[in-house]
SEPARO-39551 format. One record per residue: residue in one letter; x, y, z of N, C-alpha, C in turn. Coordinates in steps of 0.05 Angstrom, whole numbers, padded with zeros to 5 digits, always signed. Atoms other than C-alpha are relative to their C-alpha. Layout:
AXYZXYZXYZ...
This chain:
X+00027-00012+00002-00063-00768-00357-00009-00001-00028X+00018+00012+00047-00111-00789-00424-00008+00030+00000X+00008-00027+00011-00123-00730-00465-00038-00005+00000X-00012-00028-00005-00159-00685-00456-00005-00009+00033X-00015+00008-00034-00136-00684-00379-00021+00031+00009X+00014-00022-00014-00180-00642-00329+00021+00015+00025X-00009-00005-00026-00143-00603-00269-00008+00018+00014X+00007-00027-00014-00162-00569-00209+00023+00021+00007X-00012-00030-00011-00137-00497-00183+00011-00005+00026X-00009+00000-00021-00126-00516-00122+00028-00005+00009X-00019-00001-00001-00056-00541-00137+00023+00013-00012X-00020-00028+00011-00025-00486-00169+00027+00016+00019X-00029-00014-00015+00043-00449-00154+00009+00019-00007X-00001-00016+00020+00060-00392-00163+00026+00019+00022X-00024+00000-00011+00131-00366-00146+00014+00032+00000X-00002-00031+00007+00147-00284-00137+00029+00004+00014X-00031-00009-00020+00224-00253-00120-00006+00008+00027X-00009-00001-00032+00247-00242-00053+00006+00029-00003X-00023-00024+00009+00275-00169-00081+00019-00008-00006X-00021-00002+00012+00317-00189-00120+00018-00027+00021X-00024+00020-00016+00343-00246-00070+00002-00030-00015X+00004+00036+00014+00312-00317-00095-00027-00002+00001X+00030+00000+00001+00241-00340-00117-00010-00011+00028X+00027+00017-00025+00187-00354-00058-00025-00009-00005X+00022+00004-00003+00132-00391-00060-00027+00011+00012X+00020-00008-00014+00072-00351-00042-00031-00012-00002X+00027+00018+00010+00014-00400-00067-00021-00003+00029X+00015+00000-00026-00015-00401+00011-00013+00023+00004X+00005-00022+00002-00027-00333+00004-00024+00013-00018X+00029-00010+00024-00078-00332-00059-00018-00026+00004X+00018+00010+00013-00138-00356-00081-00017+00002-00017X+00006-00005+00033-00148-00328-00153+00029+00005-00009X-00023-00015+00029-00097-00322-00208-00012-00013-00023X+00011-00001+00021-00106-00313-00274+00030+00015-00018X-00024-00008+00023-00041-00314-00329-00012+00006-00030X+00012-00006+00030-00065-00281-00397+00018+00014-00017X-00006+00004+00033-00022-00291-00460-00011+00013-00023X+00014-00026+00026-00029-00233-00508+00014-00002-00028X-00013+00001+00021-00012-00236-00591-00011+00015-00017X+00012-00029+00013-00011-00171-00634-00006-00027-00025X+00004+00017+00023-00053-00201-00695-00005+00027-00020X+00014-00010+00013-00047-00136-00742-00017-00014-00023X+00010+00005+00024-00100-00130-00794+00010+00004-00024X-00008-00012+00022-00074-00143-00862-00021-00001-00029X+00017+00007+00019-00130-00142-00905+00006+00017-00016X-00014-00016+00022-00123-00114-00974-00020-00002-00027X+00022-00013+00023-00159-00091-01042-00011-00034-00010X+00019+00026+00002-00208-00159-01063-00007-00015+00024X+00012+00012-00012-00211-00183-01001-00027+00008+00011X+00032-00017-00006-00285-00190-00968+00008+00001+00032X-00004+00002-00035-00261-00199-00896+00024+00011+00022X-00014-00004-00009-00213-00177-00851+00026-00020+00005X-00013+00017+00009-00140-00214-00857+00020+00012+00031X-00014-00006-00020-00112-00224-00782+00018-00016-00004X-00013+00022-00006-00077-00293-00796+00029+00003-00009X-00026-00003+00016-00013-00257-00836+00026+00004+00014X-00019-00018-00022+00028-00222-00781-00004-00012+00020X-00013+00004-00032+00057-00246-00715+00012+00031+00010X-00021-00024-00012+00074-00178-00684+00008-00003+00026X-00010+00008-00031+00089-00169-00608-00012-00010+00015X+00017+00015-00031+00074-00216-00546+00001+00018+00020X+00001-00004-00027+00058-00200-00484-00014-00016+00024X+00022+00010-00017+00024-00221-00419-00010+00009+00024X-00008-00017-00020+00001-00196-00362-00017-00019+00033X+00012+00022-00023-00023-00233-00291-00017+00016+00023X+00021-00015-00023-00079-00212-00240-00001-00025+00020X+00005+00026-00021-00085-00252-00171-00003+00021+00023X+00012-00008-00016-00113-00247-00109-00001-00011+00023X-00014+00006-00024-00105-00267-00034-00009+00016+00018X-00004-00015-00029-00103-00251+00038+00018+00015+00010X-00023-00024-00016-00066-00197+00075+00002-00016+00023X-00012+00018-00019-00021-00227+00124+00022+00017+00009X-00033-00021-00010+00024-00176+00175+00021-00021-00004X-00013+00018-00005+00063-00238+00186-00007-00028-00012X+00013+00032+00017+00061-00312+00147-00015-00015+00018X+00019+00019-00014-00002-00351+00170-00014+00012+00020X+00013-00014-00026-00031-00300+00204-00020+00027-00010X+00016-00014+00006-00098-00271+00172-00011+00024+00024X+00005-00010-00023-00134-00222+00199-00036+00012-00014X+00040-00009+00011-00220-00196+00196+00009+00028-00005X-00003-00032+00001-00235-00123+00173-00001+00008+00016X+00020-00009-00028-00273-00111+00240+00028+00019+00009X-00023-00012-00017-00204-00087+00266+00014+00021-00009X-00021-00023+00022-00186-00029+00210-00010+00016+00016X+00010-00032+00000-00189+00045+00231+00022+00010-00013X-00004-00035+00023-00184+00117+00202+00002+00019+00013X-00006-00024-00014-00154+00174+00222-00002+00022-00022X-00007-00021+00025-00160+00239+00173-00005+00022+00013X-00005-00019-00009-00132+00298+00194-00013+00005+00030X+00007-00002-00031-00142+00287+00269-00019+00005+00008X+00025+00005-00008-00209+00263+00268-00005-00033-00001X-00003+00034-00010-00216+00180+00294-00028+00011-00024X+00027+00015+00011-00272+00157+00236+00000-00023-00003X-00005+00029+00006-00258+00088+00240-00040-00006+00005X+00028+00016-00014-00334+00079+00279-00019+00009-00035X+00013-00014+00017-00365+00117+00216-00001-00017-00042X+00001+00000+00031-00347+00075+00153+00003-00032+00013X+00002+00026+00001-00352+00003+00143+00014-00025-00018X-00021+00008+00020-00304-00014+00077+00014+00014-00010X-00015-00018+00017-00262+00016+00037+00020-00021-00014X-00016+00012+00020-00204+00005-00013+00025+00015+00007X-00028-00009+00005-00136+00019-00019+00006-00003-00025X-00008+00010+00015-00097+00018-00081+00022+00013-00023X-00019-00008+00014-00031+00032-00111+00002+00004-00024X-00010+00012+00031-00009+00042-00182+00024+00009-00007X-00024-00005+00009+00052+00053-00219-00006-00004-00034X+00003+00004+00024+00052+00070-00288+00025-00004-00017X-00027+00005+00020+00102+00034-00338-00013+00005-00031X-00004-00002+00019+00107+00058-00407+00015-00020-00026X-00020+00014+00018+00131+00011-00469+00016+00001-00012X-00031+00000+00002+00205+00003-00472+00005-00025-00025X-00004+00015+00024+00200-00041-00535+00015+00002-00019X-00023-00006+00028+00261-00038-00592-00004-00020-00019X-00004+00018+00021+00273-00067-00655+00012-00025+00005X-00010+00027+00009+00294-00137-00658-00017-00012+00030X+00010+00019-00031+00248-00158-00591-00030-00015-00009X+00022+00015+00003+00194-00208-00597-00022+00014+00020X+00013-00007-00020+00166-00191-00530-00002+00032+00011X+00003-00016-00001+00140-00132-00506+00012+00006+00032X-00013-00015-00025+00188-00091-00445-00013+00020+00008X+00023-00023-00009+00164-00045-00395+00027+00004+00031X-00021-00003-00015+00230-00016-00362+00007+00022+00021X-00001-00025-00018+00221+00053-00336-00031+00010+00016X+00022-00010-00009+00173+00068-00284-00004+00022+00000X+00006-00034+00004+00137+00133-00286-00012+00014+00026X+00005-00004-00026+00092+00162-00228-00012-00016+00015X+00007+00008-00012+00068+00131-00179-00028+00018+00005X+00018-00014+00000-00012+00145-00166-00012-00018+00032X+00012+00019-00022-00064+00122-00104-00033+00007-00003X+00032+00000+00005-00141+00107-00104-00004-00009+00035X+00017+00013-00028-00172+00112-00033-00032+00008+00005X+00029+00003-00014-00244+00098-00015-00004-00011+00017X+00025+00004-00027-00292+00097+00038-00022-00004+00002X+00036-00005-00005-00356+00079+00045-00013-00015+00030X+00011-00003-00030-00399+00078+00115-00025+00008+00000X+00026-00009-00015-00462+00114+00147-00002+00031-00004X+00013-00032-00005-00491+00182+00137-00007+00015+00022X+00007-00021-00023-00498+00236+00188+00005+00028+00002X-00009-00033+00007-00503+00308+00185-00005+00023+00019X+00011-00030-00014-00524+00347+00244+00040+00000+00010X-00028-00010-00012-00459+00381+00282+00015-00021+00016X-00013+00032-00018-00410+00337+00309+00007-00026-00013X+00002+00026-00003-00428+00285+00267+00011-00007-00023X-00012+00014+00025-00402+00244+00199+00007+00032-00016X-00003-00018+00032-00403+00297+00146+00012+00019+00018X-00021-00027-00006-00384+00357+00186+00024-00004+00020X-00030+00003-00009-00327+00325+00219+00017-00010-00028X-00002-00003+00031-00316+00309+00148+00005+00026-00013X-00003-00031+00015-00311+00375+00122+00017+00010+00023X-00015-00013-00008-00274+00394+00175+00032-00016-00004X-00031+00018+00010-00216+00341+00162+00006+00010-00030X-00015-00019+00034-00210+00378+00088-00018-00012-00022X+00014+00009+00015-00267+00339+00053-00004+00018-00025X+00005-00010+00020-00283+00399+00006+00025+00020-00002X-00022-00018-00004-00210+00438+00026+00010+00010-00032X-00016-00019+00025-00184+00496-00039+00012+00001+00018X-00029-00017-00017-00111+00503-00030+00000+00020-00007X+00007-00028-00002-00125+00557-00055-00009+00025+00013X+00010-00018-00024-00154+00590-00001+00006-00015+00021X-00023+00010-00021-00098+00553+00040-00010-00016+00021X+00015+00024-00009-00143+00496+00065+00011-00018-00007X-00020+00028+00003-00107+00435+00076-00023-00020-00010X+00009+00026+00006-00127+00366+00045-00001-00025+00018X-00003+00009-00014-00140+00313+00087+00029-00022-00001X-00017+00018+00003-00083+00272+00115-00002-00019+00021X+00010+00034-00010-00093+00194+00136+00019-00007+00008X-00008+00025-00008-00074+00144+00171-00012-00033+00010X+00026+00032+00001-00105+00073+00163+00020-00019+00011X-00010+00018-00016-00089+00014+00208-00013-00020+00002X+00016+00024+00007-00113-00046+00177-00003-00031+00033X-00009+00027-00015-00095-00083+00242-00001+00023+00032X+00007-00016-00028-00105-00021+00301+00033+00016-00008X-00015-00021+00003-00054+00034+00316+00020-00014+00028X-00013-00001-00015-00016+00001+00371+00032-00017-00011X-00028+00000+00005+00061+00000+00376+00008-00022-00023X+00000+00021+00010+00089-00032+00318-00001-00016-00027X+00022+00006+00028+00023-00043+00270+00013+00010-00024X-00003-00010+00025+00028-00032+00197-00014+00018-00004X+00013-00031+00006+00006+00032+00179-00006+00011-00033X+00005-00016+00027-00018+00064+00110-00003+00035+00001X-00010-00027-00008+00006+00134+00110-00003+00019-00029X-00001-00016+00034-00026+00185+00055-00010+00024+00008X+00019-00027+00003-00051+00256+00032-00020-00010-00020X+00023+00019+00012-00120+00247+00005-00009+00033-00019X+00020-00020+00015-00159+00298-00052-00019-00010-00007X+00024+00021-00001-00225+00274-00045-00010+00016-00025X+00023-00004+00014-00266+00280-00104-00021-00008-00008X+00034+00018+00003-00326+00242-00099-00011+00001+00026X+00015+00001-00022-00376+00244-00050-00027-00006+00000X+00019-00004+00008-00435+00217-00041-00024-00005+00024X+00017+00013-00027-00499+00208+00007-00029-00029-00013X+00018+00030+00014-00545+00144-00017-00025-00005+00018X+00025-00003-00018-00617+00145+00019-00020-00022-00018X+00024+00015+00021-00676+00102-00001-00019-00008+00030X+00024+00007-00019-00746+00083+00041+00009-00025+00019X-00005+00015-00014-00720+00020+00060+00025-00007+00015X-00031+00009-00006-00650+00025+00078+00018+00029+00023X-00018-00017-00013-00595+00068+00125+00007+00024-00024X-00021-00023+00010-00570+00135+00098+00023-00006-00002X-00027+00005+00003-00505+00115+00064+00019+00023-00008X-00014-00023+00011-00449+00156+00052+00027-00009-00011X-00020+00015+00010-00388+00141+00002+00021+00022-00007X-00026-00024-00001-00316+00185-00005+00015-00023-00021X-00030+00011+00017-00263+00174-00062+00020+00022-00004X-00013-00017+00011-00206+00211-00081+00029-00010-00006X-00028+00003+00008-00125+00213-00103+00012+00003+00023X-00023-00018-00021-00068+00217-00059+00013+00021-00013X-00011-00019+00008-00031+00269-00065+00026-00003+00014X-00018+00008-00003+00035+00243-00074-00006-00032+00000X-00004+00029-00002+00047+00165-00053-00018-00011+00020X+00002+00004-00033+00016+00124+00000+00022-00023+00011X-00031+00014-00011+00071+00096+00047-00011-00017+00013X+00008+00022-00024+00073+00033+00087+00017+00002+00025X-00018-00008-00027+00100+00048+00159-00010-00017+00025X+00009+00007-00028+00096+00031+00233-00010+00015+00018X+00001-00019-00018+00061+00058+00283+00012-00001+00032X-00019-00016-00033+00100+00096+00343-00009+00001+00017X+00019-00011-00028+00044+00111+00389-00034-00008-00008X+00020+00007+00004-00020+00080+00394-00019+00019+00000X+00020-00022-00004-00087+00128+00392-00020+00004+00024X+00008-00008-00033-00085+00140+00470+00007+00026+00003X-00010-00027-00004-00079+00201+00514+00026-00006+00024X-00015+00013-00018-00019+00209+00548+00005+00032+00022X+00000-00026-00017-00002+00263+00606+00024+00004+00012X-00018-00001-00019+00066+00255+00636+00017+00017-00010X-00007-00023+00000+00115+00305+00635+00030-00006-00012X-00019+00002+00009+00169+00319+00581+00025-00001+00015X+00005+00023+00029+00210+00284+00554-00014-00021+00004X+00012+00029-00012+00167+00220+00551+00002-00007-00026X-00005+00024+00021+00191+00165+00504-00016-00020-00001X+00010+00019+00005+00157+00114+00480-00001-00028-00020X-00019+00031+00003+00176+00035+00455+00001+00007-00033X-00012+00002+00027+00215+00031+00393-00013-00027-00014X+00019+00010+00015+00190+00001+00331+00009-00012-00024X+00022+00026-00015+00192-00050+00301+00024-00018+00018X-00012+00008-00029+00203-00100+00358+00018-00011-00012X-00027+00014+00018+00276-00130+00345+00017+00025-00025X-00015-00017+00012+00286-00072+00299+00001-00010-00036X-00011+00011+00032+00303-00081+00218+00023-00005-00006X-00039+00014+00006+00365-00120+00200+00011+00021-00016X-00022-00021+00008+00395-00057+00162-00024+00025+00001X+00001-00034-00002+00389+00020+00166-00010+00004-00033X+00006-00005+00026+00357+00051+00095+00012+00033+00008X-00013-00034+00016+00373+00130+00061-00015+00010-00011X+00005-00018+00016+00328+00135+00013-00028+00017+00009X+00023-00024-00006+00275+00180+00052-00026-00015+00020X+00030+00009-00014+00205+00168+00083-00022+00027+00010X+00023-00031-00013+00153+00209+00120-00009-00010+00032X+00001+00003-00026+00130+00218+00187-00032+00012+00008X+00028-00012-00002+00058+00232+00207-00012-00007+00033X+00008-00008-00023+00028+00262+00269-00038+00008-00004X+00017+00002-00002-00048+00249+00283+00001+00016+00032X+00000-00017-00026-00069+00302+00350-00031-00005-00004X+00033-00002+00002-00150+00284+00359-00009+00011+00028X+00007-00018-00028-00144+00326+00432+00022+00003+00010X-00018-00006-00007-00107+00361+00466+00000+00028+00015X+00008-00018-00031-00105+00404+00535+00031+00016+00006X-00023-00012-00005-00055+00460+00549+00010+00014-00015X-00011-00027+00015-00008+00511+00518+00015-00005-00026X-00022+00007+00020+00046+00474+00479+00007-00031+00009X-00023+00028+00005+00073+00402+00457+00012-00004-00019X-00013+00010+00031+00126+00379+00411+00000-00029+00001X-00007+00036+00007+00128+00308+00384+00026-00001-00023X-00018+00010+00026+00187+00284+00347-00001-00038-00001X-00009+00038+00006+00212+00214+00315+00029-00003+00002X-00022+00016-00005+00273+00187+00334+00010-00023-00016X-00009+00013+00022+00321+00140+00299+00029-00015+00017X-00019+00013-00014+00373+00089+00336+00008-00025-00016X-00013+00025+00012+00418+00033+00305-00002-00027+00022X-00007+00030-00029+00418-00011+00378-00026+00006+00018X+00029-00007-00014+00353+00017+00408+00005+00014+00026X+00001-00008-00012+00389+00054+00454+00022+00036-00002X-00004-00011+00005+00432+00108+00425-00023+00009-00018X+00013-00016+00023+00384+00167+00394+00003+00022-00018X-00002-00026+00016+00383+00214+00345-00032+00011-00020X+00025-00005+00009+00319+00259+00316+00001-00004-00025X+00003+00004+00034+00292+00238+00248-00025+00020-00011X+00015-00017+00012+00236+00279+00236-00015+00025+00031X+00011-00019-00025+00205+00341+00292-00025+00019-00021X+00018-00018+00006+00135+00363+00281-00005+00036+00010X-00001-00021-00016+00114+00429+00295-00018-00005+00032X+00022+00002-00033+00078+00445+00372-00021+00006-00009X+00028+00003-00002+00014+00425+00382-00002+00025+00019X+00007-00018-00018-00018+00485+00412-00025+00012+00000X+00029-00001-00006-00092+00479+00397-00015-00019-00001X+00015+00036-00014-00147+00429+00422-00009-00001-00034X+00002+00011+00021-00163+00431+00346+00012-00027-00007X-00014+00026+00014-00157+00355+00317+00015+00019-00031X-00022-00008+00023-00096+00363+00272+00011-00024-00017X-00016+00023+00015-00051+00325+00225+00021+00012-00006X-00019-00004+00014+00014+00332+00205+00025-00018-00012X-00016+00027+00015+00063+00300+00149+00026+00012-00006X-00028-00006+00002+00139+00307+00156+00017-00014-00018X-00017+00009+00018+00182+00293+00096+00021-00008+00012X-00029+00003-00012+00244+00255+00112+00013-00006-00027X-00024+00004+00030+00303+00265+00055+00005-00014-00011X-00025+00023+00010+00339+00220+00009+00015+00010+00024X-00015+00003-00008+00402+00207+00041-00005+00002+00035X-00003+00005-00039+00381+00214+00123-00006-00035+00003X-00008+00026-00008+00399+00151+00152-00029-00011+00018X+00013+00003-00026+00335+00119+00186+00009-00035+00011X-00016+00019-00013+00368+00066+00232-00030-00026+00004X+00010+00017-00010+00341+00000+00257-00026+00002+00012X+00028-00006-00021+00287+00030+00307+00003+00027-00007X+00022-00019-00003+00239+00083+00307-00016+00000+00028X+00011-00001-00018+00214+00113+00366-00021+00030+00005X+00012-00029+00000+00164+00175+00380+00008+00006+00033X-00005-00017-00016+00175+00227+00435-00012+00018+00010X+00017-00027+00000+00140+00283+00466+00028+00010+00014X-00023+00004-00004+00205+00312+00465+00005+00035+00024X+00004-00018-00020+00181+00385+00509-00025+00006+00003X+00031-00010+00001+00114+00407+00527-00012+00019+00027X+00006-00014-00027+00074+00446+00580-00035+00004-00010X+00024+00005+00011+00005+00416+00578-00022-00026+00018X+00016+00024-00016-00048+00372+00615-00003-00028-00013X+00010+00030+00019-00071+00313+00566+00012+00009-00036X+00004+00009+00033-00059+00296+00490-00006-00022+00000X+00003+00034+00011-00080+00238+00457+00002+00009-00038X-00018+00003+00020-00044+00221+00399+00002-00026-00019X-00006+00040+00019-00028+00168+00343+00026+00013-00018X-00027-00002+00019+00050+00176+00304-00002-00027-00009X-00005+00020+00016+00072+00138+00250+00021+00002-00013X-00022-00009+00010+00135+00137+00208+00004-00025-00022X-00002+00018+00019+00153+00103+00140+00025+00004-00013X-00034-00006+00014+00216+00085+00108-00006-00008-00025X+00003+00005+00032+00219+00080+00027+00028-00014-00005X-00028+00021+00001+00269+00023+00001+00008-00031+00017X-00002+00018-00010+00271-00043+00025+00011-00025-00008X-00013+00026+00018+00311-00101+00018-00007-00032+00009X+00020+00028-00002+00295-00182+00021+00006-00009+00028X-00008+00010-00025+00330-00191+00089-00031+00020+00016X+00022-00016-00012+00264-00140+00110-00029-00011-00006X+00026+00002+00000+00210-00173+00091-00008-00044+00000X-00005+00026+00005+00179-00251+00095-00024+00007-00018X+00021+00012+00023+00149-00279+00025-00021+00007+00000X+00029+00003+00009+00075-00267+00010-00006+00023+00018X+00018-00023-00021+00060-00214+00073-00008+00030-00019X+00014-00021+00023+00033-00157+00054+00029+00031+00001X-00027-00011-00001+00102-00121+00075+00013-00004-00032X-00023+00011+00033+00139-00166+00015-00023+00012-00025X+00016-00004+00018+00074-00146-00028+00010+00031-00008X-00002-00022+00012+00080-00070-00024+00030+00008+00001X-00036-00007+00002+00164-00067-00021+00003-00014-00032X-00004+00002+00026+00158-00102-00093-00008+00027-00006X+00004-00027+00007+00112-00044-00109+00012+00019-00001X-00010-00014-00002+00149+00004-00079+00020+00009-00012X-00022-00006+00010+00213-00010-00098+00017+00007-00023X-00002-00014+00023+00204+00005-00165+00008+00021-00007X-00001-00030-00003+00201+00068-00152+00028+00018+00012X-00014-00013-00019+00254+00083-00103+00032-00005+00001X-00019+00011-00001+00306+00031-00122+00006+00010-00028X-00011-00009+00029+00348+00057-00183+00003-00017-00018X-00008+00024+00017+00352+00015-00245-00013-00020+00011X+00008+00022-00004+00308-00034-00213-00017-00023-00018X+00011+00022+00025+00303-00097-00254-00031-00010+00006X+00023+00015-00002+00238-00140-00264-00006-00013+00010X-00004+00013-00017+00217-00177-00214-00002-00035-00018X-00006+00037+00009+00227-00260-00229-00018-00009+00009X+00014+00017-00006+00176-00312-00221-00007-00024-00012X+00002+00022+00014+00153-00380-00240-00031-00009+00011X+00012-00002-00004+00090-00401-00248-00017-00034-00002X+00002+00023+00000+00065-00478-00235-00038-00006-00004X+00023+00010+00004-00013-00490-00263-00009-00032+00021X+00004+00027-00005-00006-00561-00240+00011-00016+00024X-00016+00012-00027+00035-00564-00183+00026-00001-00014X-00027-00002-00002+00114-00570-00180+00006-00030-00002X-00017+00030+00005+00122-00647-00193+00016-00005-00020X-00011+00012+00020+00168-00674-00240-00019-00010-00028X+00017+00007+00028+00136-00671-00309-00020+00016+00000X+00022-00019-00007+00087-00616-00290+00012+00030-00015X-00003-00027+00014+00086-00552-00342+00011+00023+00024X-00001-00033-00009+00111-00477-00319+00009+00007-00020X-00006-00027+00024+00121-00416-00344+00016+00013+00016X-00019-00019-00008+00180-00369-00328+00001+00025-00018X+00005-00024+00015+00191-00295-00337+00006+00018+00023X+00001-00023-00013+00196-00228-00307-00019+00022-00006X+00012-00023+00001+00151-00172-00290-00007+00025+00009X+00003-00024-00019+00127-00110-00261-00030+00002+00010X+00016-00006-00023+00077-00094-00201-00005+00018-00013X+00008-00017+00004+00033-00046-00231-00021+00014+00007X+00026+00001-00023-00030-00045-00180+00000-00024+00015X-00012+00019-00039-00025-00069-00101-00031+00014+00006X+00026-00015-00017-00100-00058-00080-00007-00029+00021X+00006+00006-00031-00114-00066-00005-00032-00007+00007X+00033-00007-00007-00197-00084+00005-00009-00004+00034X+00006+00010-00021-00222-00082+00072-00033+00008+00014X+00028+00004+00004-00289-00097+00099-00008-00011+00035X+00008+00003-00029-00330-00099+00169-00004-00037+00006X+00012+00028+00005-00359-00169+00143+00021-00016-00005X-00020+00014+00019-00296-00192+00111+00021-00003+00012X-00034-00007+00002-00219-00220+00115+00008+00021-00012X-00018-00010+00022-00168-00173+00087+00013-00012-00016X-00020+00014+00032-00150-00185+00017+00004+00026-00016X-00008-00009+00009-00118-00162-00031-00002+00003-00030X-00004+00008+00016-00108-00156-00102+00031+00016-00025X-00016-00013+00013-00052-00150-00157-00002+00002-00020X-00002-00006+00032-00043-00128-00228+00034+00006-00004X-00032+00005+00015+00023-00153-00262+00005+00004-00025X-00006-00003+00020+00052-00137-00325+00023-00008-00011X-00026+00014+00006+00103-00191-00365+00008+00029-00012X-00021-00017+00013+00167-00154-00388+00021-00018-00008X-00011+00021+00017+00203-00196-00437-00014-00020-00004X+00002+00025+00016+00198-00266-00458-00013-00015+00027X+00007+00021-00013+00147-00319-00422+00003-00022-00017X-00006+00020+00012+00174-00375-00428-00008-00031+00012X+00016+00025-00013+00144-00450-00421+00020-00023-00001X-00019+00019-00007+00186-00507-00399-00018-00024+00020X+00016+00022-00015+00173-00568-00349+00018-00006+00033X-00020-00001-00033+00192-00584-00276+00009-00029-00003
């Protein structure tokens, strides 16, 4: 190629760990990245000079990478927004909002020492979450806002009012689905009016705590038959190993007829021996509810997940469970999905000592004689967008840790 040489984007590569197993190609998966090469230039300017003197000092590199892509439950298999709903605190608003966001973070601090060129970033700190909504205005009884306020929109715990707690199902709530599992502290709210347009209405706030990625147990039907009544384990085939280090369990109730029900979650290594992993309390008012069950370090959650109405004495419920395991390893997830996306994230967090993830990064394609760059980094924002009009995509924010280094294929 004669200098200066032009190339398109389109053949780019760009190569992310397995957890820790071996690099994967996820280049099918995006369609923005952007690698940016950072160099401390202090100022050394000094008494006669007239200008500022950056050219003296090389201090520390860094770099950090943003990209962007489709959400995929499974490889090669997009999906439209049209199909997300919202559950918050056992009120269905999926009909009521039209986009929103998801979006993880993880904050790393600089782990930098004397004698390092490059700038490290080794200990993660907390974990935070950004969720928005935006949709349609409505305010008489019944309707947007005051089922809104009654899911915990303006809730003081202080005066022992719960916060709302979600469940989003970028793909529907039946057996299975991927699930996003949070507590929300809304602090924004807004209503948007004008002569020519719909009454809009827009919600932001923090989680409170993490948001988890899980499966859902029970789709958001009613069911009526008479305890115990089980229902299909999750996911189908099961997960090639058992995890420990904890999760959560969340019970959505948006009706519900009769005196008393209990729901638990179940936990089986072969899908047919059980044991309980998490037991909500009894449902025992037609109030829409929510509830979020901590599950420990160290409890074992096996292969399958199953929900239960494990006694009751009651005409109808209708229901949606969910359950999330924290910790995941590369036999659990395939390349690029949005599974392998938020178990990097995650695992930061959950996995002890967990190193930097590995990658390689091909501008030009992977031929013989074609530049890359190698290195390790950290997942520092996993945001989810999803949209009535739109595919689901995604986006990330990476941060090198150590040395990028340039070589050739």
């Amino acid at each position: 190629m004669a200098f200066p040489g032009k190339v398109h984007g389109r053949g780019e590569v760009f190569k992310i760990d397995t957890l820790g197993a071996a690099l994967a190609d996820i280049s099918a998966f995006l369609d923005t990245f952007k690698l940016t090469p950072k160099m401390d230039r202090p100022q050394t300017a000094t008494f006669g000079d007239a200008g500022e003197r950056t050219g003296q000092v090389l201090g520390l590199r860094a770099f950090d990478i943003s990209a962007q892509g489709y959400i995929e439950l499974t490889a090669a298999q997009k999906a439209h927004g049209r199909g997300a709903k919202v559950l918050l605190s056992g009120y269905s608003l999926g009909s009521a909002f039209n986009k929103g966001k998801f979006t993880r973070k993880l904050k790393f601090d600089d782990t930098t020492t004397f004698g390092s060129a490059w700038r490290t970033f080794d200990v993660p700190g907390l974990q935070s979450g950004d969720v928005s909504l935006n949709g349609f205005y409505a305010g008489v009884a019944a309707d947007t806002e005051q089922l809104l306020i009654s899911a915990g929109l303006q809730a003081d715990p202080a005066l022992a009012q719960a916060i709302p707690i979600g469940t989003f199902g970028m793909f529907g709530y039946a057996i299975g689905n991927m699930v996003e599992l949070f507590s929300m502290a809304v602090d924004n709210y807004g209503i948007d009016g004008g002569e020519n347009k719909n009454l809009d209405l827009s919600l932001s706030g923090k989680s409170d705590g993490v948001l988890d990625l899980g499966y859902s147990l029970h789709d958001l039907v009613q069911e009526s038959g008479a305890a115990p009544l089980s229902f299909t384990a999750a996911p189908t085939g099961g997960e090639p190993v058992s995890t420990a280090l904890g999760g959560v369990a969340v019970l959505q109730a948006t009706q519900f007829t009769g005196t008393t029900a209990t729901v638990i979650v179940q936990t089986s290594p072969d899908n047919a021996t059980w044991t309980t992993l998490a037991t909500f309390a009894a449902v025992t008012s037609a109030t829409p509810q929510a509830q979020l069950v901590s599950i420990p370090v160290g409890t074992t959650i096996d292969k399958y997940c199953r929900a239960q109405i494990s006694a009751a004495t009651y005409t109808s419920m209708t229901f949606q469970v969910s359950v999330a395991r924290r910790g995941f390893t590369a036999a659990m997830v395939t390349p690029g999905t949005h599974k392998h996306l938020a178990a990097l994230f995650s695992n930061q967090t959950w996995i002890a000592n967990q190193a930097p993830w590995l990658f390689e990064y091909d501008p030009q394609g992977t031929a013989v004689g074609n530049p890359k760059k190698t290195g390790s980094l950290r997942l520092e924002q996993y945001g989810l967008t999803f949209d009535e009009n739109q595919s689901l995509k995604f986006d990330l924010a990476l941060k090198g840790s150590g040395t990028l280094t340039d070589g050739f294929n």
